[in-house]
C-alpha positions in Angstrom: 75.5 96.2 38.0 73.8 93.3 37.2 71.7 92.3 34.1 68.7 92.1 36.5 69.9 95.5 38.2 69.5 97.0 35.0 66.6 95.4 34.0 64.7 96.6 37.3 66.4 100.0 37.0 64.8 100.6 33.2 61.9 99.3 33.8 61.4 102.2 37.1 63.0 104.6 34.8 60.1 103.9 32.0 57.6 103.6 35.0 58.5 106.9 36.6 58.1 109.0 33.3 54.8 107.0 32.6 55.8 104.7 29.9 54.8 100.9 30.1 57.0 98.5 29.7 55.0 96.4 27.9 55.1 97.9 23.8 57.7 100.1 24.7 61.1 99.8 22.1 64.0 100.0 23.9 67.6 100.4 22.4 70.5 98.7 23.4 74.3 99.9 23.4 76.4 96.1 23.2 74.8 92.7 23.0 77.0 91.4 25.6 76.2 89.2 28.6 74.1 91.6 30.6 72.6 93.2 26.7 71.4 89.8 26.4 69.9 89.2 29.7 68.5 92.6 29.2 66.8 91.6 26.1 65.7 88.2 27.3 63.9 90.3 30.0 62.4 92.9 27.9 61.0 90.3 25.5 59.5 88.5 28.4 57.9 91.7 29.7 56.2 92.5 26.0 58.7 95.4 25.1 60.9 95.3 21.7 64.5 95.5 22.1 67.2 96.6 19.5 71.0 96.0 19.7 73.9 98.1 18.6 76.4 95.8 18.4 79.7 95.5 16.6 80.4 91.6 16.4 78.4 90.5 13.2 78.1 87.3 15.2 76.3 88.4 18.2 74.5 90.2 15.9 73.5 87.1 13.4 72.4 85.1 17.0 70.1 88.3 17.8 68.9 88.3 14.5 68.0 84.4 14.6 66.1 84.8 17.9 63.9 87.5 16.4 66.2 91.2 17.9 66.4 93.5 15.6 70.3 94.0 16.1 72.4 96.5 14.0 75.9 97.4 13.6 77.2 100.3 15.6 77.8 102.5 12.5 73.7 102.7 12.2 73.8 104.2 15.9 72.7 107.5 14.8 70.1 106.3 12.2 68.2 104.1 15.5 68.4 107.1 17.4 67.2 109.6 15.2 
């Protein structure tokens, strides 16, 4: 899948259990290529995205653009 595939397919996921896109905070597993197209997208549509990522360099960039971004070993704190 695509970054856009996955985009679309959240955002009917959200939309099908009644949640709005818009405000919603949505957690990311990897800040790769399609992680960051997916939270290019989710900023423009008004939600907050947060990255799990390991590379303390994707991490810094997230960081620098605003993205809440965390190291991997805090996955169980964001979920909880």
């Amino acid at each position: 899948p695509t970054g856009e595939g996955n985009f679309h397919l959240l955002a009917g996921m959200l939309a099908g259990c009644g949640v709005p896109l818009a405000g919603a905070r949505v957690a990311l597993i990897g800040a790769g290529n399609i992680g960051r197209h997916l939270v290019a997208r989710l900023r423009e549509a008004g939600a907050t995205p947060i990255a799990l990522d390991p590379n303390p360099a994707v991490r810094a960039a997230l960081a620098a653009e605003g993205v809440e971004a965390l190291p991997v070993e805090q996955k169980r704190a964001l979920l909880a």
